[in-house]
Each structure stands twice: as C-alpha cells, then as structure tokens.
N, C-alpha and C positions, 0 to 999 in steps of 0.2 A: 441199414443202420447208419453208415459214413452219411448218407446224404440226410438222412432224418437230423445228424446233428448240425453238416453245415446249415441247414434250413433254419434250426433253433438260433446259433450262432448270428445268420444273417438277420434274423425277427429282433434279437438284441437290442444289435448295433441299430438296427431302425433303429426302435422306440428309444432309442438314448439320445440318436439323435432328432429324433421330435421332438422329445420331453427339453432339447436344450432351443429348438426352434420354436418350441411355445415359449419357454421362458424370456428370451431376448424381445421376443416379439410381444407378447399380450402385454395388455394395458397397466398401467402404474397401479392402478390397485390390486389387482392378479399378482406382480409381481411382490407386491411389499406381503402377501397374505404366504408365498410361494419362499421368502428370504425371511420371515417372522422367527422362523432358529434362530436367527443371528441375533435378531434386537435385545431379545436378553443380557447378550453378551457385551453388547455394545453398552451398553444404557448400567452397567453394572460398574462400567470402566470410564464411564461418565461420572458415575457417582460417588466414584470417590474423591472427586475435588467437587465441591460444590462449585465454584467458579467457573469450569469448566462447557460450554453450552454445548448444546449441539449443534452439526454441520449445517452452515446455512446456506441455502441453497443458490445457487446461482443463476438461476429462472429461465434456462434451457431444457430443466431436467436431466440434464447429463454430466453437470458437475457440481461438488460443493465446494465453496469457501474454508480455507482452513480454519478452524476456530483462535480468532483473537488470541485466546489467553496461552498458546502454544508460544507464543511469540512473546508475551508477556516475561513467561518464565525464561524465554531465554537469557540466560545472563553471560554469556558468551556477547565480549564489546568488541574483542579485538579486529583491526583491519589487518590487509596486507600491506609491508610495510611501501612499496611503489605504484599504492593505491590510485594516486596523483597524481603519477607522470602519465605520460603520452607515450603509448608503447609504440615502438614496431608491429606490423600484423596484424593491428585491430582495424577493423573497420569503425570509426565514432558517429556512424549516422552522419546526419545533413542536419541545419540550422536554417529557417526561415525568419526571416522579419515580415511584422504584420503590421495592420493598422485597423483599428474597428472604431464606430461612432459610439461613443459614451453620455447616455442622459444622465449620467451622475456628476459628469464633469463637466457639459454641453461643450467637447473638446474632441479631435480624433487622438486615439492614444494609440499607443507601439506596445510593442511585444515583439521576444522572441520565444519562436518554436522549434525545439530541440527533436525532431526525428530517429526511430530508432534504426539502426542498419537494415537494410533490406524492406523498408516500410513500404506498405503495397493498402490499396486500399482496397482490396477482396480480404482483408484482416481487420478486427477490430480491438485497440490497444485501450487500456486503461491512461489515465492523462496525471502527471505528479504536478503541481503549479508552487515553484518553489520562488519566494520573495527572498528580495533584500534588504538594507540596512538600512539606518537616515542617511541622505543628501544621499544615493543610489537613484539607478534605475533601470530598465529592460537589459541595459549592458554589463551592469558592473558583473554580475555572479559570474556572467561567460568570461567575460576580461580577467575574471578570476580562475580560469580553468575550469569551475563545477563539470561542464561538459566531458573532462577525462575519469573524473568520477565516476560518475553517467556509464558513460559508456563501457569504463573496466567494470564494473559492478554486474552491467549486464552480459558482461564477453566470459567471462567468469564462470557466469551461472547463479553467482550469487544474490544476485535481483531478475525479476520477470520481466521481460521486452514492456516501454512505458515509452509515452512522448512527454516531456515536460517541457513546460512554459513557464517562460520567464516574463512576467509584467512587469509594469511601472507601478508599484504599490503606493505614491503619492500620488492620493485621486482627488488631484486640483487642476483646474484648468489651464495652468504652466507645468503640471508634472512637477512639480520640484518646490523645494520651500529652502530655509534660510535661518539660522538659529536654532535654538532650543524653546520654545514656545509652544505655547494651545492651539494658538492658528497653524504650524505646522503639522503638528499631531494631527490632528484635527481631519490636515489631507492624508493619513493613513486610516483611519479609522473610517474615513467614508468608500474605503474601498473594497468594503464591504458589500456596498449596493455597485460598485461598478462589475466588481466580483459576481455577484448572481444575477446581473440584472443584462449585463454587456459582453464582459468577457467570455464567459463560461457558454452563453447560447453560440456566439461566435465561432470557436473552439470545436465545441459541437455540429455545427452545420458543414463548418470548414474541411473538417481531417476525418479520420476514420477511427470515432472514438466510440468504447464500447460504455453503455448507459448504466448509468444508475450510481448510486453513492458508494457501494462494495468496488466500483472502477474508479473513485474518485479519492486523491489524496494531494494533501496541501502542508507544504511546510516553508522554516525562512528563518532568517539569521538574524538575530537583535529585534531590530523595530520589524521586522519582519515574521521574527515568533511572536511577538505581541500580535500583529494583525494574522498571523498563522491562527493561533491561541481565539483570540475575537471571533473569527470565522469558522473555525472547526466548532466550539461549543455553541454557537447560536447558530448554527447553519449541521445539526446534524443531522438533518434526512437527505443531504445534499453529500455528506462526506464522510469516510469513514477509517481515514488514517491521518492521523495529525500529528507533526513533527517541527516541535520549537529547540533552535539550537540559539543557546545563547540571549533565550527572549528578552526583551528589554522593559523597562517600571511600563506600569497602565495596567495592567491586569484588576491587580487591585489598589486603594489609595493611595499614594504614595509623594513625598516629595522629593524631588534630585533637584539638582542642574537650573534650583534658582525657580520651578516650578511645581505645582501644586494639580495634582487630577484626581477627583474622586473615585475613579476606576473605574473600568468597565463591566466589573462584577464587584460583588462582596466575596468576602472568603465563602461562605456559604451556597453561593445560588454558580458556585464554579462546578459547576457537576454535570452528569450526564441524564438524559431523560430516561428512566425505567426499561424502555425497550429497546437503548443500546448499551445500557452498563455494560454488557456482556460482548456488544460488537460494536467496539470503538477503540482503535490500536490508538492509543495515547504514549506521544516518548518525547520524553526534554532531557537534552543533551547538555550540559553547560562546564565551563572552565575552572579546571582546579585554582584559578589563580587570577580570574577576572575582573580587572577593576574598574569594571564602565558598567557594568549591572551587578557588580557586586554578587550578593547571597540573593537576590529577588528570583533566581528558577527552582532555586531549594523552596521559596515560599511559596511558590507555587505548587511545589512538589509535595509539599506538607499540607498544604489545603485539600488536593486530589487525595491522601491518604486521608486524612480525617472524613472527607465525605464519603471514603468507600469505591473510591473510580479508580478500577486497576488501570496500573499506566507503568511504564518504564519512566525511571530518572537513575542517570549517571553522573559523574563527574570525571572529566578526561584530561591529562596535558594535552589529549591531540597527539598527533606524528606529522614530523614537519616534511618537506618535499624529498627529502635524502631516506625518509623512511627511520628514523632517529625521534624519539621524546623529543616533545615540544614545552611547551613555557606554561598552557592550559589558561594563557591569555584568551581576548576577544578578538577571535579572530582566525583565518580559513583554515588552519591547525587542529582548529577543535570543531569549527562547524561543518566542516567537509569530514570528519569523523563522524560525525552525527548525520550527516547526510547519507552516508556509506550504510549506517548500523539500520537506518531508518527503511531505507533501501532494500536491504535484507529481508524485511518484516513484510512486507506490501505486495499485493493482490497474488496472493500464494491460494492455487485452487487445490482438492483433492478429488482424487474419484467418486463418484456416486453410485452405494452398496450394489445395484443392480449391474451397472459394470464389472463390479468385483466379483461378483456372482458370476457369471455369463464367463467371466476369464476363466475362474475355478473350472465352471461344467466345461471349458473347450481344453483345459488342461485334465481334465479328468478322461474323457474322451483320450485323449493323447496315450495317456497311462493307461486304458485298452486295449488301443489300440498295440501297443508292445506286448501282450500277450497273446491280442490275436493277429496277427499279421493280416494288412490286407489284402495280401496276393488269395486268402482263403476266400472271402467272398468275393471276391472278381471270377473265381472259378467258374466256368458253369456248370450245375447240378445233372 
C-alpha cells in the first residue's frame, strides 16, 4: 500500500511537471487558448478606462510595452532635489563625438553621443536624441551638464539604461545662424530631413541601437521643442515619445521678435494619426514664469486637448542646482526638470502574460512541493 502511494505521488509530480513543460514550451497560440482564464480579467480592467489600450507588444514575443496612458496619468512631477549635481559613486557613462555626411545640408555635421555605463554592444539600447536652443549646438546641452541628469536618472532606477544624442539641430551648411529671422528658423526646421534622412541611419549603423519607433524618443529645450514638436508629429511611425520643454513660437501662426511664421501646423491638423492616439507619450514641460515664449506651450497644450491627444502638460519653477525652487524662468531650471520627468516615462517594458503564467505554474510547483518533500520521490520504491 506505502509504495502503491509513492507510485501515485511520483505519477503527480510528473504530470505537473509536463503539464508546465508543455506550457512554456508549445507555440503562441497553444498558449494564449491554455492562459484565455485570464483575458477576461484583463480586458475587464482595461475597460474601465476607455483610454486605456492594450499591451503592445515588443516584437520578440517575450515582452510588452507599458501602456502609454499609465504614464499619462502620472501626475507625480516631482524630481530629487540634487537631481543635477555630479555625485560621488556614479559611474555617467562615456561621451563620443561624431561626424556623419548630411544631404540635407551638403556639410559634414557633429554630434554628440552620450553612452550609458557599462554599454557593450552584445546589448541593444533605445537612443533619446535630445535638441537645444537658438544660436546652440552639439555642445551646449552637455556644457550645460544634461549629462548628470542622464545619468542620475538612470543610476536611480528612475529611467531605463538609453544612449542619447546630442546634434546640431541648425541644419545649415555653417550649423549656426545669426538674429531672429525666417532664414534662421528656417535651418531648424530643415532638420527634419537631416533627422531621418542622415542622422538617425548613422546612429543606427554606428552603436548598438535597439529598432523600431517604441526604442525611439526625441525631445529639446525652446527652439529645440519646436523642432522636437515638428518631428515627433510628422514623423510618428519613426517615434514614439515626445518631449518639449519650454518649446518655442512656430507651432502654430504667430508673431514675436519683429517676425511673422504661418506655422508649421494649424491648431487643427496638430494631432495624432488614429493608430497612435493611444501610443504616443506626448509631455510639455514649460515655466511658470517664462518670458521668452511666454504662454505659447499652454497653446499648444490646449490644441492637443481639444483634438483629444492624451499628452502630459505641466508648469514648473524648476529646482535650481542647490536642490531649492527656482524662478520657472527659460531656462535649465525648468528644462532639465522636464527632461528628468520625461525620462521617467520612456521605453518602460512589461512581462508578457505567458511569462507570468509559466512564473505562477513554477511557483505553484514550489507550493508542492512543501507538502511533499522531495527526499519522497528520490526514494527508491
């Protein structure tokens, strides 16, 4: 009778663990017909926000996308307040400078490329391509420390290991312009096509960048959220996290500074295509107190609500280098707070349900196993 039970006991533990050695193993539609309990549950806890989509998938099968709108609601803005120093003990990555041929500017242009610590090219990193201001260029953001940002953000835990690139976002054949003018605008707005046409293949070829628009994310300070802004919405099968701090007039009509631009959109046609409403992290960051774009990222802010484009918009003093409120001026107070908040949000993955499954049935096992000990079937019968 003793052994007729270890017998039974031992036939168990098999089949439990077959039944979890088909699971992990058979093919993706085996498993979704094998884990279909769940979807009810899921898709019920979906449905109570309509905004909400479902996990998109990260095209390995082995992991999803966090859902956009997770991050939308966040409304937790706060940084640490020595977000911006240069600690002791951190490792901040390495910095390259580059140089790649530009048909958009028939020029060779520079860049730099922000490395994240320990960057190995048997990994493949998402790339953040973060612009700067008028009269800037590939140096200033780093001469401005972004890089300690950067890096505490990701030492933290509070952002996902990224290499970010810093370009020359005046795509003229000198890099640089002079006044407040149409002709100077004019070289940020074309850096658009250096943007997809030069930089970005380069980038790609060069480092060990992992592909597609869900690893791609582009942001920038004043004239740099403008050409952020320009490029995230007309370039969204390329990109899928956009971050303007501080953007500067051009969006839409407008006149400043002695000059007149019909915009680059209408209020109207600033929106997003149907098949990303839902996966497109949109955040503008702008100064309680800014007097070099004034109220224009609120206007912006109120066009994306009228057309229905969930998107983050705050208004900040900033925290200035002591970790102290800041003035909520234009300027790295408040764009380096928005870079930080922006940071937080971007290329955040989650498990994919058959994982979760496959964890359960080996914790389930585990839980078993504590009632039957396995010194019992080592025995011999």
């Amino acid at each position: 009778m003793q052994k007729m039970r270890k017998n039974r006991r031992k036939r168990s533990l098999a089949a439990i663990l077959a039944a979890a050695m088909v699971f992990t193993t058979a093919p993706a539609d085996v498993r979704a017909e094998a884990s279909a309990g769940t979807a009810d549950v899921q898709a019920e806890a979906y449905a109570g926000n309509a905004n909400l989509p479902a996990l998109v998938s990260a095209g390995d099968g082995t992991e999803k996308w966090t859902p956009i709108d997770q991050f939308v609601q966040d409304t937790n803005y706060d940084v640490p307040a020595d977000y911006m120093q240069k600690k002791d003990g951190i490792d901040y990555g390495s910095v390259e400078n580059i140089q790649y041929q530009s048909t958009a500017t028939n020029s060779i242009r520079r860049a730099k490329v922000i490395l994240p610590a320990g960057y190995s090219t048997g990994k493949k990193y998402p790339v953040l391509y973060l612009l700067h201001g008028i009269f800037g260029n590939e140096t200033t953001l780093f001469g401005d420390g972004v890089q300690n940002v950067i890096g505490n953000a990701i030492a933290s835990g509070d952002s996902e290991e990224m290499i970010v690139v810093l370009p020359n976002a005046c795509a003229n054949e000198a890099g640089s312009g002079e006044g407040f003018n149409l002709e100077h605008y004019a070289a940020y707005d074309n850096f658009i096509n250096d943007f997809e046409d030069c930089l970005m293949p380069y980038i790609n070829e060069h480092y060990s960048i992992a592909a597609g628009r869900e690893n791609t994310a582009i942001s920038g300070f004043s004239m740099g959220g403008r050409v952020t802004l320009h490029i995230g919405f007309t370039l969204q099968d390329k990109v899928r996290y956009i971050g303007a701090f501080n953007p500067a007039f051009g969006i839409f009509e407008y006149e400043n500074n002695g000059v007149h631009e019909n915009g680059l959109f209408t209020e109207e046609s600033f929106t997003l295509q149907p098949q990303y409403m839902q996966d497109m992290l949109v955040l503008i960051a702008a100064g309680t107190n800014d007097g070099i774009v004034r109220d224009e990222p609120e206007r912006y802010h109120n066009a994306l609500t009228a057309n229905q484009v969930p998107h983050i918009y705050y208004a900040t003093q900033g925290i200035n280098a002591s970790g102290q409120p800041s003035s909520g001026g234009h300027d790295g107070d408040v764009y380096k707070h928005g870079l930080y908040n922006f940071m937080r949000r971007i290329f955040h993955k989650e498990s994919a349900p058959a994982q979760t499954a496959a964890a359960e049935t080996a914790k389930y096992i585990l839980r078993l196993n504590s009632f039957w000990p396995a010194s019992i079937f080592l025995k011999k019968c």
